[in-house]
C-alpha positions in Angstrom: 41.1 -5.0 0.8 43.3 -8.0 2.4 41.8 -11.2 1.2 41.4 -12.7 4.5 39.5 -9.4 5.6 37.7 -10.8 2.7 36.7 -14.3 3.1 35.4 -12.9 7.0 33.2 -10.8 5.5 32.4 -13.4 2.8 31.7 -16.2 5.7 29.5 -13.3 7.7 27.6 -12.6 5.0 26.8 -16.1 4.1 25.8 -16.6 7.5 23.4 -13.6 7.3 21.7 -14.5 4.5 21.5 -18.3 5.8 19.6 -16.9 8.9 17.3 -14.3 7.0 15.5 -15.9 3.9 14.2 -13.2 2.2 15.9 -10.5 1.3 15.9 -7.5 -1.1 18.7 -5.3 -3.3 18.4 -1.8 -3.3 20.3 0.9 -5.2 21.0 3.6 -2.2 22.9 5.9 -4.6 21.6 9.8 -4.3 21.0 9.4 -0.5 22.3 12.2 1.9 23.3 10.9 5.6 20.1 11.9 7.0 17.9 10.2 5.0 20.4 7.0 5.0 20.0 7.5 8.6 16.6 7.6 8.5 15.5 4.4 6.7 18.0 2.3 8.4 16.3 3.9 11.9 13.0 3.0 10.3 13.8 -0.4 9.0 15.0 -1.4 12.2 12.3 -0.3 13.7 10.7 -3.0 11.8 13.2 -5.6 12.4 14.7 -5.3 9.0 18.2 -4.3 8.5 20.8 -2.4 5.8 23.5 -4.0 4.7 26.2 -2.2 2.5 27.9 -4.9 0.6 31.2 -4.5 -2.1 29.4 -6.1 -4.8 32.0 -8.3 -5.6 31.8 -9.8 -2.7 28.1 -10.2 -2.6 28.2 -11.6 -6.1 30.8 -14.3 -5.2 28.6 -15.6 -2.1 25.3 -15.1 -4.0 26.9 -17.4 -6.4 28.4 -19.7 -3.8 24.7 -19.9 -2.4 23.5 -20.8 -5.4 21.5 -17.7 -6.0 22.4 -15.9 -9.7 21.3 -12.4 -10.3 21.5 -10.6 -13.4 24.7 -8.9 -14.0 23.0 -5.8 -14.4 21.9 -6.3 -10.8 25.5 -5.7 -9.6 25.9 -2.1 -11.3 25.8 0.7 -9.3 25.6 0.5 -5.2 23.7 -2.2 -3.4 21.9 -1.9 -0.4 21.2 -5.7 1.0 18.0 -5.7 3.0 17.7 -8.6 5.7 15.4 -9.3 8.2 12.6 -11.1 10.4 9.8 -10.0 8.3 9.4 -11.4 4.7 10.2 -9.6 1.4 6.9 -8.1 0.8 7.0 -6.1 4.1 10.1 -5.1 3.6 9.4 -3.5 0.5 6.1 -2.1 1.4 7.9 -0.2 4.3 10.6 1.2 1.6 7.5 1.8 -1.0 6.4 4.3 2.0 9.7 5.5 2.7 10.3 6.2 -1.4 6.9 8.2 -1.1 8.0 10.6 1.5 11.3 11.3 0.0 10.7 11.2 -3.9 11.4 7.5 -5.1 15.1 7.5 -4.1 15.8 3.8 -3.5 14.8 1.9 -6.5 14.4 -2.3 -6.0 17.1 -4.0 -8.0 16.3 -7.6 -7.3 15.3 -10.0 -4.1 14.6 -13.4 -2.9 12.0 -14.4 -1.9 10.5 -17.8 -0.6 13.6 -19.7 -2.7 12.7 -17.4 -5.8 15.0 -14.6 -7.7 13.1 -11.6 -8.1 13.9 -8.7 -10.8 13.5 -5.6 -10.1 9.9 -5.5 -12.0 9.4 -8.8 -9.6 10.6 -6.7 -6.6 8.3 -4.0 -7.3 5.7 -5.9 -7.4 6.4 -7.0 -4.4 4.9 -3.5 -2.7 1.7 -3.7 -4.4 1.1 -7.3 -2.9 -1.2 -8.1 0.1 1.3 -9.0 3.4 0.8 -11.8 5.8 -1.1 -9.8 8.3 -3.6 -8.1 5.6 -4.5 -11.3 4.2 -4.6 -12.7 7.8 -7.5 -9.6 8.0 -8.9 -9.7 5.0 -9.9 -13.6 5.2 -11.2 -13.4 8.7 -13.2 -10.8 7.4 -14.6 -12.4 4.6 -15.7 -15.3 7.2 -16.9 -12.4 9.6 -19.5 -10.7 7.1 -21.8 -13.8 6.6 -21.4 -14.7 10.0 -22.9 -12.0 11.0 -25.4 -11.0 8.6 -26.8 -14.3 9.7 -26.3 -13.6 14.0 -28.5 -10.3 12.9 -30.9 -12.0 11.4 -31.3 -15.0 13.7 -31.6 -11.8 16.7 -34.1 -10.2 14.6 -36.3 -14.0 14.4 -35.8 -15.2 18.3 -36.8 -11.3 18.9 -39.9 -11.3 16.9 -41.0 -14.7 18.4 -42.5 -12.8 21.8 -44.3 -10.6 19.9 -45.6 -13.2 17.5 -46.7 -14.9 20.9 -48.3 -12.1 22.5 -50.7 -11.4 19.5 -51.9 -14.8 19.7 -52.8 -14.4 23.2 -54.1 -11.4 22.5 -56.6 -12.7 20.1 -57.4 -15.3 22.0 -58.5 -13.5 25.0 -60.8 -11.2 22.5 -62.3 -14.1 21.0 -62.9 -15.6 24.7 -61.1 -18.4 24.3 
């Protein structure tokens, strides 16, 4: 490859992963063109997108950006996931893509919020709890008490008639 074809795609990719934040490595090797196809239709459908990066190239502006992986990282093809959605969505949606087609697609490292991830890190990433389900599972946790105590403050202002009316009732017995 010329070396000014180079340095472009150098400077573009810097600028891509300037704009993105997070992102995620993934080894694509053992992929067909249908289902390489298929999880880049997928992932864009989730506003994530695949990036197929020489690695030495990725290395050199990983480096430049300050961001070291292992070396071991580098072996093998890398996928470079990027996107509008943080890390953990991203791998979520390839965690459901891997189960549909066999765990083709292995993590092999990530960003994310400033940290390097492994690839143990980066799996873990697909077991964690994303924005939007935490979002749902603290307004629910507020929700439950909230109304437990609506139910039971219905159930007391609706037993206060009827509380009422026996008293009259007894009254009007007793001749009162």
């Amino acid at each position: 490859m010329a070396r000014r074809l180079k340095v472009m795609m150098s400077e573009q990719l810097l600028q891509r992963l300037d704009d993105a934040g997070d992102l995620l490595l993934v080894d694509f090797s053992g992929l067909n063109s249908h289902q390489d196809f298929e999880i880049r239709t997928e992932l864009r459908s989730e506003g994530l997108s695949v990036n197929v990066v020489k690695n030495s190239i990725l290395k050199r502006v990983m480096t430049d950006k300050g961001t070291e992986f292992p070396e071991e990282t580098y072996l093998g093809p890398l996928a470079l996931i990027l996107g509008d959605t943080d890390a953990i969505t991203a791998s979520k949606s390839i965690a459901t893509w891997r189960r549909k087609n066999r765990k083709k697609m292995p993590l092999k490292g990530g960003v994310f919020e400033g940290e390097i991830l492994g690839p143990a890190e980066a799996e873990k990433l697909t077991k964690m709890l994303s924005v939007e389900e935490t979002y749902a599972a603290v307004v629910s946790a507020i929700a439950g008490p909230l109304t437990g105590l609506v139910a039971i403050t219905q159930n007391l202002l609706t037993g206060i008639p009827g509380v009422l009316q026996a008293i009259a009732d007894k009254k009007i017995e007793e001749g009162e």
